[in-house]
C-alpha positions in Angstrom: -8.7 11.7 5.8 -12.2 9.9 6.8 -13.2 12.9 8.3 -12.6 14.8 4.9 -13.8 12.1 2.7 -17.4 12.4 4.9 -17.6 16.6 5.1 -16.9 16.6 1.2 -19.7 13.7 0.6 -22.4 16.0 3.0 -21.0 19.2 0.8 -21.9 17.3 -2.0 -25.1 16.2 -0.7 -24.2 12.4 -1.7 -24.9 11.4 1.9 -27.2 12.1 4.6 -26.0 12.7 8.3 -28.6 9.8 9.3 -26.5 7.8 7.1 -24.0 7.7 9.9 -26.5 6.3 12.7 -25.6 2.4 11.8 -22.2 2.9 10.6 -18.7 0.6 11.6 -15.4 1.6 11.1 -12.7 -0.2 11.9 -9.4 1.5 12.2 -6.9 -1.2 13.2 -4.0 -1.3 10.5 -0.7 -3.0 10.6 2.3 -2.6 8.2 3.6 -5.6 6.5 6.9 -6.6 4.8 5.1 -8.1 1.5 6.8 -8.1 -1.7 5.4 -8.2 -4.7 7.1 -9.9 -7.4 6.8 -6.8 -10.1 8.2 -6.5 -13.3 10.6 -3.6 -12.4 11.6 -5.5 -9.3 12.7 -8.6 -10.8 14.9 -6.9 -13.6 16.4 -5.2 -10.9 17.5 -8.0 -9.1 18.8 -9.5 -12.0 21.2 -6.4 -12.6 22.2 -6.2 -9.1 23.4 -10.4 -9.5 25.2 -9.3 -12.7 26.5 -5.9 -12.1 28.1 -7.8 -8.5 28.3 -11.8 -9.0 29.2 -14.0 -5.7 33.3 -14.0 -5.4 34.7 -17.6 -5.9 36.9 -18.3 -3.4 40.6 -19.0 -4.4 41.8 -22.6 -4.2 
């Protein structure tokens, strides 16, 4: 995708190859397990506690 994102910018003559000479890229990602706290997210877990409530337990 970098590779395609830098050919269409030298197509489009909106960089220069020189503009390469000093350039970084850093390629390390990691996947994380973060939830955000969305709308659509919250009134789902609100159905899922009322379409299936805790079971009491029988005295």
């Amino acid at each position: 995708m970098l590779r395609a994102t830098w050919e269409a910018g030298l197509k489009m003559k909106a960089i220069k190859p020189s503009d390469f000479a000093g350039m970084n890229v850093g390629t390390t990602v990691q996947t994380k397990e973060i939830r955000f706290p969305t709308e659509v997210r919250l009134c789902d877990r609100v159905r899922e506690r009322l379409v299936n409530p805790p079971q009491q337990a029988s005295i």
